[in-house]
Wavefront OBJ file of the C-alpha trace (Angstrom):
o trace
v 0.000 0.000 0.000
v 1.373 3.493 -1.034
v 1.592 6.418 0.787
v -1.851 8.380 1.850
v -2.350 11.341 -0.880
v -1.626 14.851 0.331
v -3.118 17.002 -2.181
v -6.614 16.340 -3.116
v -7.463 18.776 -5.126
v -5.166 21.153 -7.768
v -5.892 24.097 -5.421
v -4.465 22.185 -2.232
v -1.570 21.153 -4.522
v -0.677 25.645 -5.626
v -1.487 26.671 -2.261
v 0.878 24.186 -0.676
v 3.727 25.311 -3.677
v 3.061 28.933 -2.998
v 3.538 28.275 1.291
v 6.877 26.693 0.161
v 8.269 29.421 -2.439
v 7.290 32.046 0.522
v 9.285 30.331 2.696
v 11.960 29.918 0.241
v 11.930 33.945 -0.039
v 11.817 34.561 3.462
v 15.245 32.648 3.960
v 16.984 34.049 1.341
v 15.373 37.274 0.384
v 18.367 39.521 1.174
v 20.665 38.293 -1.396
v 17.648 38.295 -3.893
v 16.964 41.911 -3.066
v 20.647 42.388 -3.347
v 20.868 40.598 -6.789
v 17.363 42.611 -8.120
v 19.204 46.236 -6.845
v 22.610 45.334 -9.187
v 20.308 44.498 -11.569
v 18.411 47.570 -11.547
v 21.353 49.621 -11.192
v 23.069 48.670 -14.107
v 19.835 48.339 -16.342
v 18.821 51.809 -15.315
v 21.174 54.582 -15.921
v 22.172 57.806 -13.029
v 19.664 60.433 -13.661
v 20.405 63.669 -15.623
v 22.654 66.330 -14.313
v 19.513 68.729 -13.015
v 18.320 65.730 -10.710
v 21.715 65.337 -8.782
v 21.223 65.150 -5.162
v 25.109 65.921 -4.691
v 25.394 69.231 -2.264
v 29.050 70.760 -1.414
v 30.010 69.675 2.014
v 31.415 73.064 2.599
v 28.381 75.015 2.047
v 27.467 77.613 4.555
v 24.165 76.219 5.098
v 23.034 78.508 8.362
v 23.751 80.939 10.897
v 26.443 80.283 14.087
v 24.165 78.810 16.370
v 20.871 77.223 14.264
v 18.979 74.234 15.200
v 20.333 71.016 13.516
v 17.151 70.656 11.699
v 17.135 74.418 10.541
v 20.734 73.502 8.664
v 19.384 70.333 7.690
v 16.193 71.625 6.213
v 18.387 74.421 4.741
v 20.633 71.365 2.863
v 17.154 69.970 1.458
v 16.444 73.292 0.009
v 19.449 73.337 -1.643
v 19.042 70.136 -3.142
v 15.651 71.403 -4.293
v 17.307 74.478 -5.949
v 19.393 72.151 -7.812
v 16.778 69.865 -8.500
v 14.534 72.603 -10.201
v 18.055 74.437 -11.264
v 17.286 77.449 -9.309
v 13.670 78.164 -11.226
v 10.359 76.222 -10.336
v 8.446 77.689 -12.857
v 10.443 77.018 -15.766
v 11.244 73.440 -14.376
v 7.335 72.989 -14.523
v 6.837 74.711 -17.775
v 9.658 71.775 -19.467
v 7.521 68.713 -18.017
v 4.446 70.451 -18.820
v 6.659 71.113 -22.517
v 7.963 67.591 -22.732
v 4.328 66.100 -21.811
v 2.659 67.739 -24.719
v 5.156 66.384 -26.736
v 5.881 62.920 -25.958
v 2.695 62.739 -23.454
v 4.675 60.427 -21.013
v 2.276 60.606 -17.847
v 4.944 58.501 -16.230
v 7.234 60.834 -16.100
v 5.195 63.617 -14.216
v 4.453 60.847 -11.861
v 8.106 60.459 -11.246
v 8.306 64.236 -10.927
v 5.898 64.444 -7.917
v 7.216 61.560 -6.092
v 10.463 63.519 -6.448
v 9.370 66.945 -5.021
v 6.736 64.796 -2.402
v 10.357 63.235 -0.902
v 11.053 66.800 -0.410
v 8.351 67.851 1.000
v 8.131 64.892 3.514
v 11.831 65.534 4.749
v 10.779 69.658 5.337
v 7.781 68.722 7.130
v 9.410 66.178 9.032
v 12.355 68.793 10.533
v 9.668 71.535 10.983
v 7.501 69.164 12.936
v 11.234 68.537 15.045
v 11.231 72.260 15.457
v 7.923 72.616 16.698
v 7.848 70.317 19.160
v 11.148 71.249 20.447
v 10.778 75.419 20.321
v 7.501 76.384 19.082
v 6.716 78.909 16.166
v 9.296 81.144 15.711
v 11.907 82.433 13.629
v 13.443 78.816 12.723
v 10.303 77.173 12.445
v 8.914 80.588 10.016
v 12.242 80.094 8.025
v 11.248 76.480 7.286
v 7.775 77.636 6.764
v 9.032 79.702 3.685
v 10.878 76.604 2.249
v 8.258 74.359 2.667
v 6.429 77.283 0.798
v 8.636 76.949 -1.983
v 8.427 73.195 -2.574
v 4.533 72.642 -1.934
v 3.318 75.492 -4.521
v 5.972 73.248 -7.197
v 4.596 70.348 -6.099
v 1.188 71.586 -6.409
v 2.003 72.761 -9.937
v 3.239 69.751 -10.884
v 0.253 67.438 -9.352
v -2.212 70.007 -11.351
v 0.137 69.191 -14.907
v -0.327 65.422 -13.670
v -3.738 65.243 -12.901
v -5.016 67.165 -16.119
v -2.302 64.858 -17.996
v -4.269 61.995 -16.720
v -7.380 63.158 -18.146
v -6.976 64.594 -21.912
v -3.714 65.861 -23.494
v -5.610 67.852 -25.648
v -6.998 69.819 -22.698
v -2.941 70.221 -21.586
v -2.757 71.900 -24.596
v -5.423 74.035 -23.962
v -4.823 75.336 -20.860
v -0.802 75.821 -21.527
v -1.497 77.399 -24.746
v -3.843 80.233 -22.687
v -1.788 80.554 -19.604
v -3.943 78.919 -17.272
v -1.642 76.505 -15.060
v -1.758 77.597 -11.581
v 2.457 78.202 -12.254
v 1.877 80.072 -15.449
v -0.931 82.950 -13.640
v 1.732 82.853 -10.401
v 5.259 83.227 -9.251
v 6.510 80.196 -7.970
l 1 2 3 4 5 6 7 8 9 10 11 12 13 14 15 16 17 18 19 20 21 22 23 24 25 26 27 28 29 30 31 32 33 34 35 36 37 38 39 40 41 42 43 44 45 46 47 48 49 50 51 52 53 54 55 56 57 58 59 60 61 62 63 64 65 66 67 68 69 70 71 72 73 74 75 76 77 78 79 80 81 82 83 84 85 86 87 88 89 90 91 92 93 94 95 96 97 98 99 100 101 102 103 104 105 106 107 108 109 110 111 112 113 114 115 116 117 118 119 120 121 122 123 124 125 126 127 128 129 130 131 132 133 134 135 136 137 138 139 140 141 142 143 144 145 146 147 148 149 150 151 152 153 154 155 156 157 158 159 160 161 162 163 164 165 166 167 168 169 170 171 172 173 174 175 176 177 178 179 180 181 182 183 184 185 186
């Protein structure tokens, strides 16, 4: 007499192959996640030269005695500055420019993930600040930078979201100047 059967039906049979493939991955996910990020780093190349995060070291990024956050938060901005190349409505105006003419929603997406990273770090360091010394003139300081970075954000998310309904209506509204970043400063 043969062994008792342990799978009865073809669904017992994948969900019993699935349990052992997860348990597979749970012993040796590390070097798979180490062999996927080579992978990805050599299939996908460094980013163009206006999306470098690289800030001099030797940057005077605050004022003798400022909070740790302040000069941190100050860093981020620079990174931002770099990131937009010192001009958030022009750096809108080319993805809104590029969109209408290879209408690549993906790559607005990108965009505002980008500029959301920054806004996340500010907002994290002003919360610091808060909690630590109440509203004042560090806290207003990163106020005005997290300013900055929302209203491009916003900008952005408005290009996206119109992007994801009709390109023709990104025409529209770029060809008669009625993006919140084209009637504004940013």
């Amino acid at each position: 007499m043969g062994r008792r059967r342990l799978y009865n039906t073809l669904e017992e049979k994948n969900a019993a192959n699935r349990a052992k493939s997860k348990r597979h991955y749970d012993k040796t996910k590390e070097s798979i996640n180490k062999r996927r990020r080579k992978e990805y780093r050599r299939t996908h190349p460094a980013p163009p030269d206006h999306t470098s995060w690289d800030v001099p070291n030797n940057q005077n990024l605050g004022t003798g005695k400022s909070h740790p956050c302040l000069e941190r938060v100050m860093r981020i901005e620079s990174k931002f500055d770099i990131y937009v190349n010192d001009d958030p409505r022009n750096f809108v105006d080319s993805i809104c420019l590029a969109f209408l003419e290879n209408r690549d929603k993906d790559k607005i997406h990108e965009y505002t993930v980008a500029l959301g990273k920054f806004q996340k770090s500010v907002d994290k360091y002003q919360d610091i600040i808060l909690q630590e010394h109440g509203i004042g003139d560090q806290w207003t300081r990163i106020e005005e930078i997290r300013k900055k970075i929302c209203t491009t954000l916003s900008a952005v998310e408005e290009v996206f979201c119109y992007a994801l309904v009709d390109w023709e209506e990104v025409r529209r509204i770029h060809a008669e100047g009625e993006f919140m970043y084209q009637m504004e400063t940013l």
